[in-house]
PDB file of N, H, CA, C and O in Angstrom:
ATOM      1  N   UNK A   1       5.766  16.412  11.668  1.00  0.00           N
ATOM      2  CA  UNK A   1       6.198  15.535  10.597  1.00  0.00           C
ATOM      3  C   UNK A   1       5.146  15.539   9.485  1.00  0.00           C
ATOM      4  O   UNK A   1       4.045  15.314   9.990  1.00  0.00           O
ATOM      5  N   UNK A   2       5.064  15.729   8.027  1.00  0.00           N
ATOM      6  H   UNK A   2       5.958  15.912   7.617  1.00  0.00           H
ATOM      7  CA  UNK A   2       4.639  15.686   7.043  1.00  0.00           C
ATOM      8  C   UNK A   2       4.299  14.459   6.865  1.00  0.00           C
ATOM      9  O   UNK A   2       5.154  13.613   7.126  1.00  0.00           O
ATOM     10  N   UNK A   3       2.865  13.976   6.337  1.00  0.00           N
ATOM     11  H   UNK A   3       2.170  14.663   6.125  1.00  0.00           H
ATOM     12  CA  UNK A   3       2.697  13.221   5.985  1.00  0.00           C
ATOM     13  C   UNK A   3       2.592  12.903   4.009  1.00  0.00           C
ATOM     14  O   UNK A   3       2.785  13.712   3.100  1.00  0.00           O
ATOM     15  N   UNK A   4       2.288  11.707   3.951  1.00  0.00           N
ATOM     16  H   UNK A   4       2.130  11.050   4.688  1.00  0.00           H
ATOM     17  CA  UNK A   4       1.806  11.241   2.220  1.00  0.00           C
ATOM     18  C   UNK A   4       1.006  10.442   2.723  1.00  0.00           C
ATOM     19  O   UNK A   4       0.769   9.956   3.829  1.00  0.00           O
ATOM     20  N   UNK A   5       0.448  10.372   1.210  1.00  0.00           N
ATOM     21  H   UNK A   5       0.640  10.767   0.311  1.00  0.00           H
ATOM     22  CA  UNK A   5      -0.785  10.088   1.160  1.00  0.00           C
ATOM     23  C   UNK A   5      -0.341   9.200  -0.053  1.00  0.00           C
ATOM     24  O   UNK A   5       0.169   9.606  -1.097  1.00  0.00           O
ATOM     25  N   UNK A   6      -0.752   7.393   0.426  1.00  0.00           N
ATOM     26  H   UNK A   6      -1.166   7.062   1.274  1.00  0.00           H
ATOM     27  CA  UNK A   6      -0.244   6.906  -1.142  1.00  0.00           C
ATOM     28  C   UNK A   6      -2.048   5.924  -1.054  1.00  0.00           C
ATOM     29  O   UNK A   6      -2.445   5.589   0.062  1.00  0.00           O
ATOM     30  N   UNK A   7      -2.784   5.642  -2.123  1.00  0.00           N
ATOM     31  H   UNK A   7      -2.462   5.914  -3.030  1.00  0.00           H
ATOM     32  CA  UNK A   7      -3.839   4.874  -2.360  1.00  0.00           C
ATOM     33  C   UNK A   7      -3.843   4.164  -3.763  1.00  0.00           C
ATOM     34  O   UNK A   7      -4.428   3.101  -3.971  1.00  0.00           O
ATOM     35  N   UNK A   8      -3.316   4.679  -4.452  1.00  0.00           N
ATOM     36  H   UNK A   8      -2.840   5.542  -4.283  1.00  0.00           H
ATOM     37  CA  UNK A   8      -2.863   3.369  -5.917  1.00  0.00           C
ATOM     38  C   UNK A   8      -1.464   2.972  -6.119  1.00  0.00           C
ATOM     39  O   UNK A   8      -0.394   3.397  -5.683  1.00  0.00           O
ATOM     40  N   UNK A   9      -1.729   2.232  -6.741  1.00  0.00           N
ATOM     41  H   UNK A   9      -2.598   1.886  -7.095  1.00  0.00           H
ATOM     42  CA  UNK A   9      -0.007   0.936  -6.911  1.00  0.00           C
ATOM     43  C   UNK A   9       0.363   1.940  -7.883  1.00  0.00           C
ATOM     44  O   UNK A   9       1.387   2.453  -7.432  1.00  0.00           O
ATOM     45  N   UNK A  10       0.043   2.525  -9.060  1.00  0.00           N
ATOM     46  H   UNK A  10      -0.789   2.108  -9.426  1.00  0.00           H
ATOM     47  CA  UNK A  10       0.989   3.863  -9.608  1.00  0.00           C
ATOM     48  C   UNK A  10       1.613   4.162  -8.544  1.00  0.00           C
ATOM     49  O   UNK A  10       2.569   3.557  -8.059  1.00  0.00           O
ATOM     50  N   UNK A  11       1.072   5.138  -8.135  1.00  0.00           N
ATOM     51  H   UNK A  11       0.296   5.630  -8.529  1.00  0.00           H
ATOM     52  CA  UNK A  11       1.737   5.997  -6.581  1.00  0.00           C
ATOM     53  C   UNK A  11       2.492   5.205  -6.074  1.00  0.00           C
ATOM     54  O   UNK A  11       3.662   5.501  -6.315  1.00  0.00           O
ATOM     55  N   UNK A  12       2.368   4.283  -5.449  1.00  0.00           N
ATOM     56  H   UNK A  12       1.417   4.043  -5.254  1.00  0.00           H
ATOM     57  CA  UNK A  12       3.399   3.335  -4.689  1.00  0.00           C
ATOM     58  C   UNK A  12       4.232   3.093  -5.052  1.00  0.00           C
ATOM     59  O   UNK A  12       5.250   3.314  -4.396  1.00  0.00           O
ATOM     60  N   UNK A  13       4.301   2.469  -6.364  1.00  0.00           N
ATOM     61  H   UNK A  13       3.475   2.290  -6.897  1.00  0.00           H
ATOM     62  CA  UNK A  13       5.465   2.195  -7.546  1.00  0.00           C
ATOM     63  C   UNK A  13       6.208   3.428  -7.588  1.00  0.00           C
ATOM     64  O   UNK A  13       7.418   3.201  -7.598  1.00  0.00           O
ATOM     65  N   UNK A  14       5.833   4.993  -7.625  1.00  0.00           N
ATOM     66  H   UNK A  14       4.850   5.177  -7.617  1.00  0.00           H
ATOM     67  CA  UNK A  14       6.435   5.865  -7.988  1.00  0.00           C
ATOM     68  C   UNK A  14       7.581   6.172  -6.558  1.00  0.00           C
ATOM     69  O   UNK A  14       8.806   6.261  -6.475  1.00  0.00           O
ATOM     70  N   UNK A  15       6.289   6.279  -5.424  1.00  0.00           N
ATOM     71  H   UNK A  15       5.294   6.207  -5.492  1.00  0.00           H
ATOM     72  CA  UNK A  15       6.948   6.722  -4.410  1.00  0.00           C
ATOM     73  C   UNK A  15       8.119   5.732  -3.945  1.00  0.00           C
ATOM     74  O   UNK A  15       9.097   6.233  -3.391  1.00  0.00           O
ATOM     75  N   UNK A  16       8.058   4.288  -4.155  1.00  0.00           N
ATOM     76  H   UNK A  16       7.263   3.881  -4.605  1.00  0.00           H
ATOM     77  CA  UNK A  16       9.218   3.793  -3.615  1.00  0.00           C
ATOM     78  C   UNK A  16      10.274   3.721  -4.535  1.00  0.00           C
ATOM     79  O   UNK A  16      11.360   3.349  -4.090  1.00  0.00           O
ATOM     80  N   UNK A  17      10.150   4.093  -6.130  1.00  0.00           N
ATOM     81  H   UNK A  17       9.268   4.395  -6.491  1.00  0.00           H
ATOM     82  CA  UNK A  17      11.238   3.984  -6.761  1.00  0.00           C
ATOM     83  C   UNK A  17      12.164   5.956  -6.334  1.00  0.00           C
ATOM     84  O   UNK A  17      13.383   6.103  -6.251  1.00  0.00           O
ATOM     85  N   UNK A  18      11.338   6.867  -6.192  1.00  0.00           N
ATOM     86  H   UNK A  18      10.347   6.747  -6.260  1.00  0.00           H
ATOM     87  CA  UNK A  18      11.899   8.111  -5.503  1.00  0.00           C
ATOM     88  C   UNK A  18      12.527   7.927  -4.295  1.00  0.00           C
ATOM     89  O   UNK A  18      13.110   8.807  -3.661  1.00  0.00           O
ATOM     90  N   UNK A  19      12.417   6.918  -4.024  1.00  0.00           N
ATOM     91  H   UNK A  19      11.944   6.204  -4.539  1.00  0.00           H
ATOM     92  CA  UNK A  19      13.296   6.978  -2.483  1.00  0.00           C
ATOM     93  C   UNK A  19      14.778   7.486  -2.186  1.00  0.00           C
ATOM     94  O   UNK A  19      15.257   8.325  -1.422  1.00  0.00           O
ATOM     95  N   UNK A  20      15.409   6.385  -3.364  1.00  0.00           N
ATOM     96  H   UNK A  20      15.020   5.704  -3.984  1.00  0.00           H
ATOM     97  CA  UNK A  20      17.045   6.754  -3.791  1.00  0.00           C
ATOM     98  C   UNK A  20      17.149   8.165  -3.937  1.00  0.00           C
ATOM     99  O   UNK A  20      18.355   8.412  -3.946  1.00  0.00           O
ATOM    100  N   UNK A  21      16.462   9.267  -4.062  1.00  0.00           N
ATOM    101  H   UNK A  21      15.483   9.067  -4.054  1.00  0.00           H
ATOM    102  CA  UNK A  21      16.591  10.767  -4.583  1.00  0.00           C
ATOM    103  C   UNK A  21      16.400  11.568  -3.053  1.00  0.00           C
ATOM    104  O   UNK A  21      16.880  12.692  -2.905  1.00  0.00           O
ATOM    105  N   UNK A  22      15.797  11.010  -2.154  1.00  0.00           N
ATOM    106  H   UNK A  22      15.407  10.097  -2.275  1.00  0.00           H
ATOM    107  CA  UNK A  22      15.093  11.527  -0.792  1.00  0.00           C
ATOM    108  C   UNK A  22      16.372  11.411   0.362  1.00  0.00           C
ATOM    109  O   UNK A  22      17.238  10.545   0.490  1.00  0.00           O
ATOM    110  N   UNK A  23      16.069  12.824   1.237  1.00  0.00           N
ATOM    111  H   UNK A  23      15.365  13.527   1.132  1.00  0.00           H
ATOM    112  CA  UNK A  23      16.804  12.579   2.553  1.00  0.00           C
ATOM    113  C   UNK A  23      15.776  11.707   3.458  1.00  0.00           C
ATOM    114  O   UNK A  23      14.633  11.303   3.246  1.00  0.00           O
ATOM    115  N   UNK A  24      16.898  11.558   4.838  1.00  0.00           N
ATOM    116  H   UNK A  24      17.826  11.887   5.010  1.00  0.00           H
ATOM    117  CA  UNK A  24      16.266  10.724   5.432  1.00  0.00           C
ATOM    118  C   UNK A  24      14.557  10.620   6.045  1.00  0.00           C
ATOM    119  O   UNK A  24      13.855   9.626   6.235  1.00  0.00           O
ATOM    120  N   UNK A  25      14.258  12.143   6.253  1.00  0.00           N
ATOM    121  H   UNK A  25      14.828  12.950   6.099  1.00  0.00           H
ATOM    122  CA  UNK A  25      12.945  12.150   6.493  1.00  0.00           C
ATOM    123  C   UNK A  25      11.973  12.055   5.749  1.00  0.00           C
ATOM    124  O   UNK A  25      10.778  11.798   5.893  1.00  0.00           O
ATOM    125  N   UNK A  26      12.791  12.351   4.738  1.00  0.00           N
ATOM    126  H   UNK A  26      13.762  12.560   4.620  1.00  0.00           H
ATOM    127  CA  UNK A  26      11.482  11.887   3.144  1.00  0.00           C
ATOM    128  C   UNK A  26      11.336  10.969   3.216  1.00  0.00           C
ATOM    129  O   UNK A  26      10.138  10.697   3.294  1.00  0.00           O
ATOM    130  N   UNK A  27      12.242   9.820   3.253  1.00  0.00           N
ATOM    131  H   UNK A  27      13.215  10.041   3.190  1.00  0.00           H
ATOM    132  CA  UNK A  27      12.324   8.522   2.962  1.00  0.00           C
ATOM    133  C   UNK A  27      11.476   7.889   4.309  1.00  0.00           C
ATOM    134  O   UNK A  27      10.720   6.935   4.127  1.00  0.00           O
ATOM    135  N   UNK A  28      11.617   8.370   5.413  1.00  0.00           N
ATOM    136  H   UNK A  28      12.231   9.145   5.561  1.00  0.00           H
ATOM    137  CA  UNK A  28      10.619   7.824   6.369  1.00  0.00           C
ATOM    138  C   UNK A  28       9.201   8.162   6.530  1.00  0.00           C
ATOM    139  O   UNK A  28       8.343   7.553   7.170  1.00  0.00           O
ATOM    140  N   UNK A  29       9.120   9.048   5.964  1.00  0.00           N
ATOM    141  H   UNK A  29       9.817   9.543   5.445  1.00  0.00           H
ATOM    142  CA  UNK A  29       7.337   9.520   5.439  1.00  0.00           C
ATOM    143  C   UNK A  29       7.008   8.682   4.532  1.00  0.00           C
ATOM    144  O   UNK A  29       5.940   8.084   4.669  1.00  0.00           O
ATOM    145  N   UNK A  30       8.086   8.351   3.038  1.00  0.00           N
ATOM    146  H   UNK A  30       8.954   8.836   2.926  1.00  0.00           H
ATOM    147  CA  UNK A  30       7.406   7.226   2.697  1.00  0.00           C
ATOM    148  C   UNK A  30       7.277   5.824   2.446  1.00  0.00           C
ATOM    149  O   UNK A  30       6.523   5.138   1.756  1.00  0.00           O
ATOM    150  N   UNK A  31       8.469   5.553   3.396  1.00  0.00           N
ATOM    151  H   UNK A  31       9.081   6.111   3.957  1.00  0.00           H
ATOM    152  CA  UNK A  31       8.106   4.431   3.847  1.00  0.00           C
ATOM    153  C   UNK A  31       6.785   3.997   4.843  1.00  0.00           C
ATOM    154  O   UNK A  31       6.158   2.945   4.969  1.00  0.00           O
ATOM    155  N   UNK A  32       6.677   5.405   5.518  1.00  0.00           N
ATOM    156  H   UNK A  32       7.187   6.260   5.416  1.00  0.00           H
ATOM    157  CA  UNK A  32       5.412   4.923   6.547  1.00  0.00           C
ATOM    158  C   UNK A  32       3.764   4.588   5.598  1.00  0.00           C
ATOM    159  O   UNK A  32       2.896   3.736   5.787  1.00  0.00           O
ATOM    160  N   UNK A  33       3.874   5.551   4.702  1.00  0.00           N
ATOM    161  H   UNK A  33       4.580   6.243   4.549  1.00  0.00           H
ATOM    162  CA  UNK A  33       2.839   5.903   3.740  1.00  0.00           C
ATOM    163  C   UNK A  33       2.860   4.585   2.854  1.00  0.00           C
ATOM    164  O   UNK A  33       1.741   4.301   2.428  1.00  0.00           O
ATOM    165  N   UNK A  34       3.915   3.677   2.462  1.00  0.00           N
ATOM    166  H   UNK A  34       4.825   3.907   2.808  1.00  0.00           H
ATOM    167  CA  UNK A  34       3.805   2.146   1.714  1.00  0.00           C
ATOM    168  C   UNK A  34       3.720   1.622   2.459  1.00  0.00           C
ATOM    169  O   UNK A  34       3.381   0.564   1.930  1.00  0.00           O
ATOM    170  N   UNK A  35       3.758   1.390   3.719  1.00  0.00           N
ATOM    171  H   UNK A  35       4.034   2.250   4.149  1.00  0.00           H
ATOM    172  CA  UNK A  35       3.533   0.489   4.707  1.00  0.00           C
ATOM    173  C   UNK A  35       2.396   0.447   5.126  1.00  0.00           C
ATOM    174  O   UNK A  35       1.988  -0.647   5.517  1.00  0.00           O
ATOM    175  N   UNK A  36       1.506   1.617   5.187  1.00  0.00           N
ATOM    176  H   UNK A  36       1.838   2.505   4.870  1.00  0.00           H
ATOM    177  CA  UNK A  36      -0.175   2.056   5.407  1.00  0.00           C
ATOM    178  C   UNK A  36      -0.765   1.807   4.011  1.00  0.00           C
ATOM    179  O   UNK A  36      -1.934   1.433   3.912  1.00  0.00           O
ATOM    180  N   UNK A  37      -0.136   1.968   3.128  1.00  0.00           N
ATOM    181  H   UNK A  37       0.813   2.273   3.209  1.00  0.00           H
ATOM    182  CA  UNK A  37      -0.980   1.464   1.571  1.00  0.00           C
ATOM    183  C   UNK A  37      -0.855  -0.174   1.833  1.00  0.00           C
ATOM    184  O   UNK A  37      -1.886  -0.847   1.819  1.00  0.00           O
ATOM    185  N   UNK A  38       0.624  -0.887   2.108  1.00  0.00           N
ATOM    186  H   UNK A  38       1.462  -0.340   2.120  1.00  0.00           H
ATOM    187  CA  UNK A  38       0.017  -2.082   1.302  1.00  0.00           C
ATOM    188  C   UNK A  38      -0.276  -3.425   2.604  1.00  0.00           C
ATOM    189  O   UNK A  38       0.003  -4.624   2.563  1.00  0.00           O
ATOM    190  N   UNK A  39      -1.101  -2.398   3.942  1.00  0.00           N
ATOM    191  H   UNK A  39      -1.328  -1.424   3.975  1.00  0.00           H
ATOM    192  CA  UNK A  39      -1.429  -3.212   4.872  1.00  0.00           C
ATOM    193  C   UNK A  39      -2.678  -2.660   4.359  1.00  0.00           C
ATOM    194  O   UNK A  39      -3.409  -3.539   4.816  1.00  0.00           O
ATOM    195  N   UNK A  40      -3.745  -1.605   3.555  1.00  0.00           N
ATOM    196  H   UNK A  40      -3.152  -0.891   3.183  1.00  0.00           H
ATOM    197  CA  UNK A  40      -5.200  -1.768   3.445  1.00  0.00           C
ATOM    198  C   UNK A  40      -5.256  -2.065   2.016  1.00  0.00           C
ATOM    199  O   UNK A  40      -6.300  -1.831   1.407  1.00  0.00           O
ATOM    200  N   UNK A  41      -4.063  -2.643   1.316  1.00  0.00           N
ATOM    201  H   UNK A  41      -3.215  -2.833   1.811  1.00  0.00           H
ATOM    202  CA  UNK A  41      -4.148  -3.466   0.030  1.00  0.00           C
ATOM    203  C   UNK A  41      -4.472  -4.550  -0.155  1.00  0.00           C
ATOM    204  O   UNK A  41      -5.071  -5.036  -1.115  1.00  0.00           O
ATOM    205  N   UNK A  42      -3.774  -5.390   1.536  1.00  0.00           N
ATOM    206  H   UNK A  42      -3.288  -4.995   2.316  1.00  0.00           H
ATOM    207  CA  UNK A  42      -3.365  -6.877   1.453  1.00  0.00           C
ATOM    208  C   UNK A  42      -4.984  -7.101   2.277  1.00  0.00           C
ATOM    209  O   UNK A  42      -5.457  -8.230   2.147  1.00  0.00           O
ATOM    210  N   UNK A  43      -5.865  -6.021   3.142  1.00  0.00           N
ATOM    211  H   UNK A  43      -5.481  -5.104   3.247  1.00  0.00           H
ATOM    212  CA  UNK A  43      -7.078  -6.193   3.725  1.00  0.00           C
ATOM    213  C   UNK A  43      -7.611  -6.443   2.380  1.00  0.00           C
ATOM    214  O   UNK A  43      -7.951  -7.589   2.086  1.00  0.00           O
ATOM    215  N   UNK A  44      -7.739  -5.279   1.356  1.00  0.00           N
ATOM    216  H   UNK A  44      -7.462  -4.348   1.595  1.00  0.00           H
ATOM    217  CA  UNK A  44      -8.345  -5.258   0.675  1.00  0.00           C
ATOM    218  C   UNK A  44      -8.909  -6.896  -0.443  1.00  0.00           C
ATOM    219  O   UNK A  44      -9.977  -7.308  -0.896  1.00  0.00           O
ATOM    220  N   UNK A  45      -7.310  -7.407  -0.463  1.00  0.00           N
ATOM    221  H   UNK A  45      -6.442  -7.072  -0.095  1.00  0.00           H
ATOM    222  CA  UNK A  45      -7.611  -8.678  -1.053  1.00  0.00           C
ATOM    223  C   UNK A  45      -7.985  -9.830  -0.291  1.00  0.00           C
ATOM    224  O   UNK A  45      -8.495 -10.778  -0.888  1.00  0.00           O
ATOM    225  N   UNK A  46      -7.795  -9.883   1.001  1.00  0.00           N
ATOM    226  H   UNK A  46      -7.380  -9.114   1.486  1.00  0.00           H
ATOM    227  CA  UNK A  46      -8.175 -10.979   1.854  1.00  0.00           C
ATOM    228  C   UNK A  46     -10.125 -10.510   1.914  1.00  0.00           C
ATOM    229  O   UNK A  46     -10.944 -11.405   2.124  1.00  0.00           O
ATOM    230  N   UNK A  47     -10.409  -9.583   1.777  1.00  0.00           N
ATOM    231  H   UNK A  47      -9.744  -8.856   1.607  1.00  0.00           H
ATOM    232  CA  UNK A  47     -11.573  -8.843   1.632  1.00  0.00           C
ATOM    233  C   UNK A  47     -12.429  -9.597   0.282  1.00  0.00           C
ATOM    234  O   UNK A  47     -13.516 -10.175   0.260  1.00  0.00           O
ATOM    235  N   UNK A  48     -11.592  -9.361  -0.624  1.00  0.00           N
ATOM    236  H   UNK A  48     -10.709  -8.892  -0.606  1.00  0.00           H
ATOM    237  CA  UNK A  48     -12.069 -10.010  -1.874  1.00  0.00           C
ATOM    238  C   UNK A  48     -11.821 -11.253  -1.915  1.00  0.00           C
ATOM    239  O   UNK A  48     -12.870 -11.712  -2.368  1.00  0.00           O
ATOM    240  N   UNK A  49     -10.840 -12.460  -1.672  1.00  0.00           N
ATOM    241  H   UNK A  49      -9.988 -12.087  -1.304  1.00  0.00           H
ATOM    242  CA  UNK A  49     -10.735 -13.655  -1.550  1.00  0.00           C
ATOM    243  C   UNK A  49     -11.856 -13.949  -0.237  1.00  0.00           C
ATOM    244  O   UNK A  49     -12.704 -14.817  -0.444  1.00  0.00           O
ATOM    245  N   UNK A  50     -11.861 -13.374   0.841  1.00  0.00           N
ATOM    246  H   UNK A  50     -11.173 -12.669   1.009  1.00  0.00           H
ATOM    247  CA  UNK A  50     -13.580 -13.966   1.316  1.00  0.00           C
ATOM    248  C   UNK A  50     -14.607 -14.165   0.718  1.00  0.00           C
ATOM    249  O   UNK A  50     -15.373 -15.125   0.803  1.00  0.00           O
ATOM    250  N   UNK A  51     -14.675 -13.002  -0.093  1.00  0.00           N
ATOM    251  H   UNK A  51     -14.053 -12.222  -0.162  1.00  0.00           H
ATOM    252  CA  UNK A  51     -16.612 -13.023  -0.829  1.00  0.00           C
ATOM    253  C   UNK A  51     -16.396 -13.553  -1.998  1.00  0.00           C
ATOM    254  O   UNK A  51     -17.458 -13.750  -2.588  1.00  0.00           O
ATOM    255  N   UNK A  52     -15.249 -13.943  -2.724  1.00  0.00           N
ATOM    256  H   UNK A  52     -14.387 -13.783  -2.244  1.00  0.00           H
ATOM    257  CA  UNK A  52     -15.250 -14.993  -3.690  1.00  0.00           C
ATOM    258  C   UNK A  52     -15.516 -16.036  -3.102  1.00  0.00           C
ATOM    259  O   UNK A  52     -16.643 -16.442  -3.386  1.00  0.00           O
ATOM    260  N   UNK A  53     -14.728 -16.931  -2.088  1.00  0.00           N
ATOM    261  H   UNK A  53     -13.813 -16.601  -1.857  1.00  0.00           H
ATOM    262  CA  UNK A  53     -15.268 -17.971  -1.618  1.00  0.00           C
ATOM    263  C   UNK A  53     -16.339 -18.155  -1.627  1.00  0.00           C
ATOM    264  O   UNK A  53     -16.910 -19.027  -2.281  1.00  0.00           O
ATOM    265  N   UNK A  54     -17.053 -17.004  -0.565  1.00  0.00           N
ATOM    266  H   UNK A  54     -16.589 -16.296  -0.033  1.00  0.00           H
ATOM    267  CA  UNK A  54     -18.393 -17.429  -0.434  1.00  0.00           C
ATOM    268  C   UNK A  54     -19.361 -17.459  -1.560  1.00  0.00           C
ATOM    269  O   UNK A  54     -20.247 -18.311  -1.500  1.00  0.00           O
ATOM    270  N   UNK A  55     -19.315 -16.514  -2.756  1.00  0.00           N
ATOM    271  H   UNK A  55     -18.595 -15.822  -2.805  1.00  0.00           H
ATOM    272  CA  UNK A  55     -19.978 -16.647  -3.748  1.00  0.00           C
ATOM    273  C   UNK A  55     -19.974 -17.719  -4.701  1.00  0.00           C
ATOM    274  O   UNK A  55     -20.793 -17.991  -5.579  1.00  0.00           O
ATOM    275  N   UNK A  56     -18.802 -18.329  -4.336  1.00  0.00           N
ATOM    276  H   UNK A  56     -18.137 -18.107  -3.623  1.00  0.00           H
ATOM    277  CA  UNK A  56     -18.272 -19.736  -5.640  1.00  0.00           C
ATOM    278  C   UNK A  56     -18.653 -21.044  -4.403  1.00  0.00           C
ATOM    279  O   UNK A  56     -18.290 -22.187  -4.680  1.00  0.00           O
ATOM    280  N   UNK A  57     -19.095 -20.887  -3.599  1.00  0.00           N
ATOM    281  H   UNK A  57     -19.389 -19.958  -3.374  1.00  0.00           H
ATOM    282  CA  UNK A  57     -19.055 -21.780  -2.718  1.00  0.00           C
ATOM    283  C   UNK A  57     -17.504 -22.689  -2.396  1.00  0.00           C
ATOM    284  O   UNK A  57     -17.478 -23.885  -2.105  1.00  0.00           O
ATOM    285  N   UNK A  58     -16.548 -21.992  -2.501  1.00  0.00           N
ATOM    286  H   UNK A  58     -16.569 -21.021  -2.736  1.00  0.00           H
ATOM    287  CA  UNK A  58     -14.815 -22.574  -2.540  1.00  0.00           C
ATOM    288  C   UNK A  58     -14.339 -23.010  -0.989  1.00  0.00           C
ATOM    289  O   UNK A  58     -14.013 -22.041  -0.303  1.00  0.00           O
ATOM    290  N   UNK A  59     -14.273 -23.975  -0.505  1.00  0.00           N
ATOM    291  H   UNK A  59     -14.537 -24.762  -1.063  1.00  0.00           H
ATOM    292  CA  UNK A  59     -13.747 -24.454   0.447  1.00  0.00           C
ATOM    293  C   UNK A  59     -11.984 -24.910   0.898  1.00  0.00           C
ATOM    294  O   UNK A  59     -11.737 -25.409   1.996  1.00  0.00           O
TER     295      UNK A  59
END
């Protein structure tokens, strides 16, 4: 199975609006590939909403 590779919200934006154009295995490569982007997106901001806290002292 072929993979993608998605790491910016361009890309993401692109790849899920191409979906409608894709057979089914396309479409499950990238769905797997937005599903792996925006679970180390949503780290990424719980990542950054920690060390803001801690830097603003925010409780």
């Amino acid at each position: 199975m072929q993979t993608l590779t998605t790491s910016k919200g361009d890309e993401a934006s692109e790849a899920f609006l191409s979906l409608k154009d894709k057979n089914s295995e396309e479409q499950e490569i990238i769905r797997d590939a937005l599903l792996k982007y925006c679970e180390l997106d949503t780290l990424a901001m719980i990542k950054i909403w920690q060390n803001f806290k801690q830097v603003t002292n925010y409780e």
